[in-house]
PAZAPA-4460 file (N, C-alpha, C; in steps of 0.05 Angstrom, whole numbers, plus 32768, in hexadecimal, padded with zeros to 4 digits):
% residues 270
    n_x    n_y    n_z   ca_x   ca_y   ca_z    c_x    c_y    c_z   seq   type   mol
   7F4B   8146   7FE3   7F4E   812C   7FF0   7F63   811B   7FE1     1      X     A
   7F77   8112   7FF8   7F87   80FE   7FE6   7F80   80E5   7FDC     2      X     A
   7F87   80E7   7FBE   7F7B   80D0   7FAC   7F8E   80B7   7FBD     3      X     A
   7F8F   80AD   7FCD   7F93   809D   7FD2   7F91   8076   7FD0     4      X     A
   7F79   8076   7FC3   7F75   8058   7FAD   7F82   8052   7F9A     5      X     A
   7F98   8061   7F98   7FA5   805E   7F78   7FBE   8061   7F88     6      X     A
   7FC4   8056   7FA0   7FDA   8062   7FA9   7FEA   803C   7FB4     7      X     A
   7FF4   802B   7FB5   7FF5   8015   7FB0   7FFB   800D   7FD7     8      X     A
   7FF8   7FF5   7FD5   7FFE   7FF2   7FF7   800E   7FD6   7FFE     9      X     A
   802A   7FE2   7FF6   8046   7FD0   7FF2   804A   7FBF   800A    10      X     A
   8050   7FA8   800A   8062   7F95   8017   8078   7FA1   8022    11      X     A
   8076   7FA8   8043   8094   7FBB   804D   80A8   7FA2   804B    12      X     A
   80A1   7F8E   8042   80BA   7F85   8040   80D0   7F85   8020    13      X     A
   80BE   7F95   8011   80C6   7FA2   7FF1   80DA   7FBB   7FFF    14      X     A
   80F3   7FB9   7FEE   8106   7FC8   7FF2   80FC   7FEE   7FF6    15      X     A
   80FD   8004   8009   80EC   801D   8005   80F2   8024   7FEB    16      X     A
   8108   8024   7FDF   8118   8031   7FC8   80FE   8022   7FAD    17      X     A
   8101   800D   7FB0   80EE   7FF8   7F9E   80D4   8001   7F9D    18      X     A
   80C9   8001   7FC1   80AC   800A   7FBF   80A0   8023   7FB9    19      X     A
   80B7   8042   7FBD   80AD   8052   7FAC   80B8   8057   7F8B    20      X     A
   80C5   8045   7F7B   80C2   8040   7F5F   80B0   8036   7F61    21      X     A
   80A0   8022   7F68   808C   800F   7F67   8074   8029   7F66    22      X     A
   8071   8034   7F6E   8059   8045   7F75   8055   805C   7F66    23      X     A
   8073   805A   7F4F   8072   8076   7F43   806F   8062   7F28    24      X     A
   807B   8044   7F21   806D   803E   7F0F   8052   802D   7F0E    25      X     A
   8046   802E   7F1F   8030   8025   7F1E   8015   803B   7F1E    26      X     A
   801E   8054   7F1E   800C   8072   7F1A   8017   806D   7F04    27      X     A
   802D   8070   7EEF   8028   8070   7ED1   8012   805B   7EC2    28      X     A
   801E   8040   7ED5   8010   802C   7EBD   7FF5   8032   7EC8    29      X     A
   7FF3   803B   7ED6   7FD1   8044   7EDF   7FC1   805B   7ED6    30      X     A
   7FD3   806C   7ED3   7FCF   807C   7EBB   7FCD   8076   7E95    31      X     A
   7FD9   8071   7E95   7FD9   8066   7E79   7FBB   8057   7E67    32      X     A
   7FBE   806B   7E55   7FA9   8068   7E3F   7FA6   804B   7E31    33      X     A
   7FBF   8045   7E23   7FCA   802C   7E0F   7FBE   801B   7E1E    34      X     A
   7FBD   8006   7E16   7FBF   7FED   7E27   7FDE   7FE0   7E18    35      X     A
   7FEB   7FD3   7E2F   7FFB   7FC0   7E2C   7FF8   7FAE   7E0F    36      X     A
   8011   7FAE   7DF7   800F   7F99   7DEC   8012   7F7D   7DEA    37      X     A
   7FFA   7F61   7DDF   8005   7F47   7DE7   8020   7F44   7DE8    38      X     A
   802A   7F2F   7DFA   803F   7F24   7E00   804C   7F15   7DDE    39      X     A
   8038   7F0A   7DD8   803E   7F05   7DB7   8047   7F1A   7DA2    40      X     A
   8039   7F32   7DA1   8040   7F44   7D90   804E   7F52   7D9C    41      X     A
   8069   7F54   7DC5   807A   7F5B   7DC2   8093   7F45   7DBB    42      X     A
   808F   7F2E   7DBA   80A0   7F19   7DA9   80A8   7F20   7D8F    43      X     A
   808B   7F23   7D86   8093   7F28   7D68   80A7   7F44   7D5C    44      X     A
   809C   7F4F   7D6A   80B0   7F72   7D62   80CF   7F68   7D6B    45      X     A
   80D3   7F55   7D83   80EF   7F4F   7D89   80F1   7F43   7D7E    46      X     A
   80E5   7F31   7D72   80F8   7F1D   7D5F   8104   7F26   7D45    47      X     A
   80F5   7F33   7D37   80EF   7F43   7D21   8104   7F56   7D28    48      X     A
   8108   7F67   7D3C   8119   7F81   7D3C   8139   7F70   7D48    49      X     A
   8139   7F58   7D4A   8157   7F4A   7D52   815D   7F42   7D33    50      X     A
   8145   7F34   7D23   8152   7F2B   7D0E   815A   7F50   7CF6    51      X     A
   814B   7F60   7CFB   8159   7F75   7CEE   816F   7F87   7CF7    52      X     A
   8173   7F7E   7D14   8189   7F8D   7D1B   81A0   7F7D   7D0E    53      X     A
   81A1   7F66   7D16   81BE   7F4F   7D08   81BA   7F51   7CF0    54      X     A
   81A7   7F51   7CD9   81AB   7F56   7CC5   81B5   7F75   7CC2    55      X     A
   81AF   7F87   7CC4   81B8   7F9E   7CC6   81CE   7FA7   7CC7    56      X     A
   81DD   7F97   7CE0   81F6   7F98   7CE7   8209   7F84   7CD6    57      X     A
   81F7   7F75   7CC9   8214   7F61   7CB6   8211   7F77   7CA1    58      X     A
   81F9   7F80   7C8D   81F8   7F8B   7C72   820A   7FA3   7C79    59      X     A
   8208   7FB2   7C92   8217   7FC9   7C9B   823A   7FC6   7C99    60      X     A
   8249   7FA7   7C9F   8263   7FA9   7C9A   826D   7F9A   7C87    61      X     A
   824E   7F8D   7C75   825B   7F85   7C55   825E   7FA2   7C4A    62      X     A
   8250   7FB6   7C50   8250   7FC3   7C41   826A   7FDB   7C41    63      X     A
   826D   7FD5   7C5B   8283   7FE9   7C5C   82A1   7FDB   7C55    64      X     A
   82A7   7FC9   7C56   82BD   7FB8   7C45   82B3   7FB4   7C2A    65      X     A
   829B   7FC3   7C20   829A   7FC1   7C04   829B   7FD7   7BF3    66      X     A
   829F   7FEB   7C06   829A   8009   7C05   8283   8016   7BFD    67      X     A
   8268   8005   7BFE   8257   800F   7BF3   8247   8027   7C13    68      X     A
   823E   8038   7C06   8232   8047   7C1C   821B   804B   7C1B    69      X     A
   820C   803F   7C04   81E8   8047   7C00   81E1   8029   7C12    70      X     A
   81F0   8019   7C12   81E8   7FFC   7C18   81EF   8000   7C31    71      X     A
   8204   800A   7C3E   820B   8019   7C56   81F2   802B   7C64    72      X     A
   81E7   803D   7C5B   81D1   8044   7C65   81BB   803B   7C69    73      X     A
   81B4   8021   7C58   8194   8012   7C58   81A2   7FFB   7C6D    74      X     A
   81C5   7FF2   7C73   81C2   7FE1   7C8B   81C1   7FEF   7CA5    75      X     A
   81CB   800B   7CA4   81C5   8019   7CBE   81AC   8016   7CC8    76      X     A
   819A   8020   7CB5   817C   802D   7CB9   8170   8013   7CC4    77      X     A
   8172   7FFD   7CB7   816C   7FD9   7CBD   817C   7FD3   7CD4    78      X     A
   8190   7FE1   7CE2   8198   7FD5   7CFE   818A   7FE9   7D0F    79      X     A
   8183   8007   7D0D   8172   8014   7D1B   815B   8011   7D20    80      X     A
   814F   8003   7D0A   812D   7FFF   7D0E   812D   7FE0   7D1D    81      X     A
   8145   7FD6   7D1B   8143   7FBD   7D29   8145   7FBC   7D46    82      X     A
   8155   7FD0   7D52   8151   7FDD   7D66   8137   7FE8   7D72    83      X     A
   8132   7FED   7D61   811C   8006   7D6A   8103   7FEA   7D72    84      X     A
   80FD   7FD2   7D5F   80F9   7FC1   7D66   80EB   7FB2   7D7C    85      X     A
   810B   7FB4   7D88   8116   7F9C   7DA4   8110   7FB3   7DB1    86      X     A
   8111   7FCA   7DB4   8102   7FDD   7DC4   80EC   7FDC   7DD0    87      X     A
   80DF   7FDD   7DBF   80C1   7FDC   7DB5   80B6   7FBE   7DC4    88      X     A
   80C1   7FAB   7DBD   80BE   7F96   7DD1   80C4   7F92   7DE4    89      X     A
   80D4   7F9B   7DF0   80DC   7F98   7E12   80CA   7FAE   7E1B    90      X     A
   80BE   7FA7   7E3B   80AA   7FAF   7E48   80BC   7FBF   7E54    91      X     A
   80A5   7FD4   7E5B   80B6   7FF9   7E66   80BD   7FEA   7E82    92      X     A
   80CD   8004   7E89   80D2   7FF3   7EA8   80C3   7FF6   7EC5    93      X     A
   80A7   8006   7EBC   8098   7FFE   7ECD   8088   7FEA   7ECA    94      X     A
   8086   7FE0   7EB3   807A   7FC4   7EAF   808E   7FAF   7EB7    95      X     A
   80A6   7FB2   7EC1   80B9   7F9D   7EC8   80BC   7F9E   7EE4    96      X     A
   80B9   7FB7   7EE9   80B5   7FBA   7F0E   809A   7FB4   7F16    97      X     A
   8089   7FB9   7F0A   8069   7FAC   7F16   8068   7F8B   7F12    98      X     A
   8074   7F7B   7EFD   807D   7F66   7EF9   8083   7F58   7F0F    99      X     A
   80A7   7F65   7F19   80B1   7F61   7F26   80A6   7F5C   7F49   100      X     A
   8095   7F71   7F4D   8083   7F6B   7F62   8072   7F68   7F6C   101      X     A
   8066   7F55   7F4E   8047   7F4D   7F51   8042   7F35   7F6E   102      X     A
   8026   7F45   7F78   8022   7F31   7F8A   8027   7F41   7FA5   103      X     A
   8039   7F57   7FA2   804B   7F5E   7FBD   8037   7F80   7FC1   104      X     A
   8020   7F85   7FB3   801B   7F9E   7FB1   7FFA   7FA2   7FB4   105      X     A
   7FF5   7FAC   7FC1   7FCE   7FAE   7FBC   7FC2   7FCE   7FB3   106      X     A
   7FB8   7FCD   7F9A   7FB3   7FE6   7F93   7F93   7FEB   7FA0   107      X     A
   7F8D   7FFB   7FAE   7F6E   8007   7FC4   7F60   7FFA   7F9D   108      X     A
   7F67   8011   7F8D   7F50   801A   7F7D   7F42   8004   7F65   109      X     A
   7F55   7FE7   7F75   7F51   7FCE   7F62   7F37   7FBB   7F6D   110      X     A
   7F2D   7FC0   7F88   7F23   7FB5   7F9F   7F04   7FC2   7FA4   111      X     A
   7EFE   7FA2   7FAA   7EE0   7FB4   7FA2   7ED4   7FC1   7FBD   112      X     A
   7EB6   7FC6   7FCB   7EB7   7FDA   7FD5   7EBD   7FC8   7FEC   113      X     A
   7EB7   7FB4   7FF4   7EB8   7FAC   8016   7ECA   7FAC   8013   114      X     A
   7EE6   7FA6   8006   7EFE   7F9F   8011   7F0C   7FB6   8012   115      X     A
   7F02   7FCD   7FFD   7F13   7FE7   7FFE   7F09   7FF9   801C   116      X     A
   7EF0   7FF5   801B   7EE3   8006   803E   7EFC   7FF6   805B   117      X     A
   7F00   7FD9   805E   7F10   7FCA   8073   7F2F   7FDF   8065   118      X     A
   7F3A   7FDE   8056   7F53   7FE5   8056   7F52   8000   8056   119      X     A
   7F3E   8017   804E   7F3E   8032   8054   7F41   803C   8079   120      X     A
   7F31   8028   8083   7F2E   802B   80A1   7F45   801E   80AD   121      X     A
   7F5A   800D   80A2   7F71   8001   80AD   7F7F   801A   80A0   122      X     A
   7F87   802A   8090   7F98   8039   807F   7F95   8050   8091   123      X     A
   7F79   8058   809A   7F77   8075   80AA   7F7E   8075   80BD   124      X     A
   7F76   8054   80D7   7F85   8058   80EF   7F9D   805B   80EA   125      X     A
   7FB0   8054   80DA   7FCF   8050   80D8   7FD5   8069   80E0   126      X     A
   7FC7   8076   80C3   7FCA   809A   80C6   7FCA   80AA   80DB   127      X     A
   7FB4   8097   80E6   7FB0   80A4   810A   7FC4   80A7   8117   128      X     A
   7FD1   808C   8116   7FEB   8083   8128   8002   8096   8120   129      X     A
   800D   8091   810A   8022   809D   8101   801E   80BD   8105   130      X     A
   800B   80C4   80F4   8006   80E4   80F9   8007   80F4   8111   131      X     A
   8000   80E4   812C   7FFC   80F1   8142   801D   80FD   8153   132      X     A
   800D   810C   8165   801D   8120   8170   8039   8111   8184   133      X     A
   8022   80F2   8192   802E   80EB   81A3   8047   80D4   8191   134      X     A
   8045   80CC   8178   8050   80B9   816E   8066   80C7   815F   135      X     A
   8063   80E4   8159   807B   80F6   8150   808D   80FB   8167   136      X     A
   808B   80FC   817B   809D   80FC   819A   80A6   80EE   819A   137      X     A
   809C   80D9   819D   80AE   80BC   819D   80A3   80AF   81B4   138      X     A
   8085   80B8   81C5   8077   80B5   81D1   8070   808C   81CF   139      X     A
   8074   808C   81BA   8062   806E   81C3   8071   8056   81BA   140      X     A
   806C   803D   81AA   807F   8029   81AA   8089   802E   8192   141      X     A
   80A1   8035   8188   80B1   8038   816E   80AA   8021   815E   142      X     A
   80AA   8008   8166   80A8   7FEA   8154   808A   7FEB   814F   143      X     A
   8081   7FF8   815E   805D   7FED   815A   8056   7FF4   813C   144      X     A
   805A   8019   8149   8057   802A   812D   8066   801F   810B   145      X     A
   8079   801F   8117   8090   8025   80FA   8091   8000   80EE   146      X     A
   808E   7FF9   80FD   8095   7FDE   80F6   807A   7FC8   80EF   147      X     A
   8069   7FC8   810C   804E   7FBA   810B   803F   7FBB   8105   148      X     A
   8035   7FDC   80FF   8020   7FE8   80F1   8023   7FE6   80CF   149      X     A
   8032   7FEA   80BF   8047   7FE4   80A7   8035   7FC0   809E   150      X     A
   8039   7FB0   80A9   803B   7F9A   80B2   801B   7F98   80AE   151      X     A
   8012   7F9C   80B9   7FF1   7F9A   80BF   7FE2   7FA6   80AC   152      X     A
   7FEE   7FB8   80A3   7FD3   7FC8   808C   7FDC   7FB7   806E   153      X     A
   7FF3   7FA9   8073   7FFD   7FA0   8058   7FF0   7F7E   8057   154      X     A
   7FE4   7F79   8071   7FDE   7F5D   8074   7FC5   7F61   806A   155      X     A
   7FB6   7F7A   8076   7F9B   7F7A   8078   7F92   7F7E   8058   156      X     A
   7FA4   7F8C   804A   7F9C   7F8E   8036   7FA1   7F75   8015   157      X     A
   7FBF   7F66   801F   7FB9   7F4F   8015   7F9D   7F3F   8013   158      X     A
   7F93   7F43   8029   7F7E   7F30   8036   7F64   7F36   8029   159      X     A
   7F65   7F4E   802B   7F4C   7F5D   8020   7F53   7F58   8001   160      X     A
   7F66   7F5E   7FE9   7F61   7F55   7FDA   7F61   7F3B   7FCC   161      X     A
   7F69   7F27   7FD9   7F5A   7F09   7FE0   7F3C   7F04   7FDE   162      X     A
   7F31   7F17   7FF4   7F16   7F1D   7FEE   7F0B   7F26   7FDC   163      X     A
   7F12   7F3A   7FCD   7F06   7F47   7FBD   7F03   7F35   7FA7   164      X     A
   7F1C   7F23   7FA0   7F1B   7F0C   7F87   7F07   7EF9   7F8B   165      X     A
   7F07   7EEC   7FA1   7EF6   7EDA   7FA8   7ED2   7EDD   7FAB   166      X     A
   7ECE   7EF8   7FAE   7EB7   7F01   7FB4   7EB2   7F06   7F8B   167      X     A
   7EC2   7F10   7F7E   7EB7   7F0F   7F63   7EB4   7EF5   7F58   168      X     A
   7EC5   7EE2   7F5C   7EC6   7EC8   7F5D   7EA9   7EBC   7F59   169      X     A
   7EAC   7EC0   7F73   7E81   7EB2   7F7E   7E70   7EC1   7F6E   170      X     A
   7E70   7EDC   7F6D   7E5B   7EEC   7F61   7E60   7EE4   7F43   171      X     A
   7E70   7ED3   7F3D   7E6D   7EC8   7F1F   7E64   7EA5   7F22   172      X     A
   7E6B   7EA8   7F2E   7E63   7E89   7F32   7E43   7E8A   7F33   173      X     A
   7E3E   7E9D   7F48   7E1C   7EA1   7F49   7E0C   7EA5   7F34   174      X     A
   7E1D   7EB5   7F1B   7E08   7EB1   7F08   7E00   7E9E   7EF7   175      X     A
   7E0A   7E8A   7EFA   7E08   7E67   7EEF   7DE9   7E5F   7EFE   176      X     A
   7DE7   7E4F   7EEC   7DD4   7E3D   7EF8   7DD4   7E35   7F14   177      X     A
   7DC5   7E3E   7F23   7DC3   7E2D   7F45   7DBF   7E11   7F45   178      X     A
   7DDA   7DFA   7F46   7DD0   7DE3   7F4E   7DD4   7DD8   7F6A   179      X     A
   7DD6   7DC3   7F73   7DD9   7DBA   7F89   7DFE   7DB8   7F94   180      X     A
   7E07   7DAE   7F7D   7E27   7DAD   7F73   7E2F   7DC8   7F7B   181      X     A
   7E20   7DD7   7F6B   7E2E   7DFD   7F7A   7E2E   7E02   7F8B   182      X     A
   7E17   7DFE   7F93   7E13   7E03   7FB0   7E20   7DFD   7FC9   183      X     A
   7E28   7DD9   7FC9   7E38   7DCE   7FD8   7E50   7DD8   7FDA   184      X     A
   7E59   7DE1   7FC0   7E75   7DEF   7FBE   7E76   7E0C   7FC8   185      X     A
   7E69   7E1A   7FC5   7E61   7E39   7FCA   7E5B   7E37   7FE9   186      X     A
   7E4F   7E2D   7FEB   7E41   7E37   800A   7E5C   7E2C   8023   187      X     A
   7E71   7E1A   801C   7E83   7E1C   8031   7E97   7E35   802C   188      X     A
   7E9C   7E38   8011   7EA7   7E4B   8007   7EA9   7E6B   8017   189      X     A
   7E86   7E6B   8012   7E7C   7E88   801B   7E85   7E88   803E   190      X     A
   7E80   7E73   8042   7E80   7E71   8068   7E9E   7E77   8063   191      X     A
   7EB8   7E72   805C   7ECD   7E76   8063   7ED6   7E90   805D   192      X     A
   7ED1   7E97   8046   7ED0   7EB7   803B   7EC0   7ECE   8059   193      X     A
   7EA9   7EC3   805E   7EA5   7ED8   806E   7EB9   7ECA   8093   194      X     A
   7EBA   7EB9   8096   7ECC   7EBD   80A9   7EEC   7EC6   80A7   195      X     A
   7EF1   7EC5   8092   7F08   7ED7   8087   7F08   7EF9   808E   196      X     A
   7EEF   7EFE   8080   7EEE   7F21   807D   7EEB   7F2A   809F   197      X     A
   7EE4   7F13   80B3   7EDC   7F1B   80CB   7EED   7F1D   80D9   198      X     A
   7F01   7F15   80D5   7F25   7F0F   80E4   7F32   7F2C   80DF   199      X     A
   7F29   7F2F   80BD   7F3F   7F3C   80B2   7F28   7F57   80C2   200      X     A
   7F15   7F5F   80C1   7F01   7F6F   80CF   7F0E   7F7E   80EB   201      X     A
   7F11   7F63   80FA   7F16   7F56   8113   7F34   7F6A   811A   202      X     A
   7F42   7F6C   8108   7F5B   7F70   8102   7F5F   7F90   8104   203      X     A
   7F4D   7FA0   80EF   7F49   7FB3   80F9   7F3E   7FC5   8104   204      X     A
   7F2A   7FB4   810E   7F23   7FC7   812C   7F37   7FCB   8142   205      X     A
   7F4B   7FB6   8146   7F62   7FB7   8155   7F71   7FCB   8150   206      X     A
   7F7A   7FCE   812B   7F83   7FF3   812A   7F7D   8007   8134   207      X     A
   7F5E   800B   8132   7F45   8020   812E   7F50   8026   8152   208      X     A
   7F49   800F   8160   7F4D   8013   8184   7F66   8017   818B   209      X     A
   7F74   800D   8179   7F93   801C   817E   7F93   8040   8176   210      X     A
   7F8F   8043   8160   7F8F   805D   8158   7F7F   806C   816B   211      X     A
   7F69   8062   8179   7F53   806E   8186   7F60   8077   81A6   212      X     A
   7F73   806C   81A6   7F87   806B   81C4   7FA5   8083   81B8   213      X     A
   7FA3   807F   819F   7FB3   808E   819D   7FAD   80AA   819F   214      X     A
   7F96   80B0   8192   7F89   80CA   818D   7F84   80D5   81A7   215      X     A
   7F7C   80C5   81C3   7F73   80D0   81DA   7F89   80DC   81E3   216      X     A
   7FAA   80C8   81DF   7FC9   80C6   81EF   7FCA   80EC   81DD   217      X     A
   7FCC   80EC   81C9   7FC5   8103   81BF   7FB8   811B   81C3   218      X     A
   7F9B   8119   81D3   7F8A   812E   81E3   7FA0   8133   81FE   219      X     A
   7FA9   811A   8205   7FB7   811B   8224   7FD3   8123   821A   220      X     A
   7FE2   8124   820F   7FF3   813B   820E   7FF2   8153   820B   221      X     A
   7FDB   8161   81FA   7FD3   8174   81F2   7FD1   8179   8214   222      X     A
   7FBE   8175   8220   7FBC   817F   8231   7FD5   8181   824B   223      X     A
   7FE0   8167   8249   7FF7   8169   8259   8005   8181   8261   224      X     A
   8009   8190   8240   8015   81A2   8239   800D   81BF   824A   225      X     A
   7FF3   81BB   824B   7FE0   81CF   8257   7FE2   81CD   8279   226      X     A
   7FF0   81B1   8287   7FF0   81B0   8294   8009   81C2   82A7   227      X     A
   8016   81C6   8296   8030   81DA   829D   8028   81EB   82AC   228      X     A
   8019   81F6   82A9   800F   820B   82B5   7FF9   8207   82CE   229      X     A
   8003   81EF   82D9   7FF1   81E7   82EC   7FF0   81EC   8301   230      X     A
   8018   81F4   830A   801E   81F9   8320   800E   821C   8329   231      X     A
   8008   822C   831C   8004   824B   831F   7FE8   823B   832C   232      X     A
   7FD9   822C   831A   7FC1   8229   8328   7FBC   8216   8341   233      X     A
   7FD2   8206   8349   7FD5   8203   835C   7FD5   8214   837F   234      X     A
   7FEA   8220   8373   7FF4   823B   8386   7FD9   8243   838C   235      X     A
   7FC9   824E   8372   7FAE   825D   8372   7F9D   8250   8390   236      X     A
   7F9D   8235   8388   7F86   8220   8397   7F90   8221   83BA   237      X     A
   7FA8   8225   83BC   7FBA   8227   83CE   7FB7   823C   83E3   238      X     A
   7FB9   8246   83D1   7FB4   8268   83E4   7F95   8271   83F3   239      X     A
   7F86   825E   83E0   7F65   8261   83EE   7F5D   8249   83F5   240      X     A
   7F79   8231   83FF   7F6D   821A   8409   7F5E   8207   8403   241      X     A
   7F58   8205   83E3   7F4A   81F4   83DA   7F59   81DA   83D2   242      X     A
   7F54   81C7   83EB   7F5B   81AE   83E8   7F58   819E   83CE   243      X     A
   7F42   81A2   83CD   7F2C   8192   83BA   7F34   8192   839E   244      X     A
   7F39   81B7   8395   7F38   81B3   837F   7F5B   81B2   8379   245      X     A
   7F6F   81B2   8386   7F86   81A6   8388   7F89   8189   837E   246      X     A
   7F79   817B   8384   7F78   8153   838F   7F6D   8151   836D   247      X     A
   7F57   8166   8365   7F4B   8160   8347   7F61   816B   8334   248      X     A
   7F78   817C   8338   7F8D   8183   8321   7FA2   8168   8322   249      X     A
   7F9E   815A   8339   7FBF   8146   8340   7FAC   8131   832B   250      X     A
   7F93   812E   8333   7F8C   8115   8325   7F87   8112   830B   251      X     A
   7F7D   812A   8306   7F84   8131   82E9   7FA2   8121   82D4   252      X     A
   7FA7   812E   82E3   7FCA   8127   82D9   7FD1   8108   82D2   253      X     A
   7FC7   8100   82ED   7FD0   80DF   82EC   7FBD   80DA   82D2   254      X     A
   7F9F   80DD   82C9   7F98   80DA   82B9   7FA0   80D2   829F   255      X     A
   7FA9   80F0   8296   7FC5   80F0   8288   7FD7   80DD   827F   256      X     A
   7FDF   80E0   829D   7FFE   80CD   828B   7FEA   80B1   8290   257      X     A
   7FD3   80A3   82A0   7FCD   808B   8292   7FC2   8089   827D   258      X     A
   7FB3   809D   8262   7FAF   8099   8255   7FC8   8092   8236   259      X     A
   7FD6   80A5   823F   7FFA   80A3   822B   7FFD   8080   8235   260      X     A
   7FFA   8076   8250   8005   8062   8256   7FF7   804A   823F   261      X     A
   7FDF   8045   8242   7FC0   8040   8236   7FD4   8039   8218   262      X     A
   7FD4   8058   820E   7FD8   804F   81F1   7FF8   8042   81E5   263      X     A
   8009   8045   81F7   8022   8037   81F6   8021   8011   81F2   264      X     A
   8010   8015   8207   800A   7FF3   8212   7FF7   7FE6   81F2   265      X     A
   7FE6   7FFA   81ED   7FDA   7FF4   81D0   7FE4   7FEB   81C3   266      X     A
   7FFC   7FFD   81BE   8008   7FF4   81A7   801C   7FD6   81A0   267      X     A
   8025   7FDE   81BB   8030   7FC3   81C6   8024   7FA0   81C5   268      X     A
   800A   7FAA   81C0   7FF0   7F8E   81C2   7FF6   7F88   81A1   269      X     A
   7FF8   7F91   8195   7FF5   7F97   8179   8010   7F82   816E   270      X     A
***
């Protein structure tokens, strides 16, 4: 099964080039054992490794207009480690690209469970959509898919982790003392939080019924396909006069293409 919670769910309006670096450094720093050093102690290594690099580099060309070369080697070694330093203090560059687009990214596996279940079920219809037979043809609305759907799972999941903060929020707040003061504060709170999660809810069931139109537009091509071969059974019905079951292959058909029709217009609502 694809680990997909650890897989991040970018702002399509983040450059693609950006969003898959984004996604390849955010599986390192997600990987990673270390923890990040304070912002203070990477000051200090830069400050420290600038003042031994300039020192380094002056003792390095007294020394060589003095001809000395032992003093020559201890300012080399003192402009290298001063380097090594300012290294050491500047943040790798996936800590400057996750930096860079904080805010613009929702990781599944940060999110707690109600909010990660709403964006798994917005993430799978997508899959629906995109994946299917009739949306690889070019069967249905190009902008819905590629553009609107993009759009919507990246809203839904902003939203959802909104929620997820706010819901730990309260569940800390709750463990305080219950006064009247909390309460007044909490209880409009909670009312707006859950009419929040019901929109954003609201939101993807609209996917789920889109995808659900897609999957059928899907059965009805499959079969369409099958329908090729309709005319032999035609002929068949033909030859022994069966009105009836003639009138049940035509209607069939129209079926068909109204269900393709069905999920076009879906997408279109969207």
């Amino acid at each position: 099964m694809e680990n997909w919670i650890d897989q991040p769910i970018t702002d399509p309006a983040v450059p693609r080039r950006d969003a898959r670096r984004l996604t390849v450094a955010l599986a390192l720093l997600l990987g990673r054992t270390d923890p990040e050093p304070p912002r203070w102690v990477r000051r200090m290594f830069g400050f420290g490794g600038l003042c031994a690099a300039v020192s380094g580099a002056a003792l390095g060309l007294t020394a060589v207009e003095a001809g000395r070369g032992s003093t020559g080697l201890i300012a080399m070694m003192a402009f290298l480690a001063g380097v090594l330093f300012v290294g050491v203090s500047l943040p790798n560059p996936a800590e400057r690209l996750a930096r860079q687009y904080a805010g613009r990214y929702v990781i599944p596996a940060e999110l707690d469970e109600p909010a990660l279940d709403l964006l798994a079920r917005a993430r799978r219809a997508v899959l629906d959509v995109t994946g299917s037979r009739v949306h690889r043809r070019g069967l249905l609305d190009a902008i819905a898919n590629d553009v609107v759907l993009p759009e919507r799972l990246w809203e839904i999941a902003r939203l959802v982790r909104i929620h997820a903060d706010l819901r730990a929020e309260q569940a800390l707040a709750l463990t305080e003392v219950i006064t009247p003061e909390l309460t007044a504060v909490l209880g409009p709170q909670q009312e707006a939080l859950r009419r929040s999660v019901a929109a954003v809810t609201e939101r993807v069931w609209e996917l789920e019924a889109y995808a659900s139109r897609v999957r059928s537009a899907d059965s009805a091509l499959r079969a369409s396909e099958l329908q090729q071969s309709n005319g032999t059974y035609l002929d068949l019905l033909a030859q022994t006069g069966d009105t009836e079951g003639m009138r049940a292959l035509n209607a069939q058909a129209d079926a068909l293409t109204g269900i393709l029709r069905e999920a076009v217009a879906a997408g279109r609502t969207l």
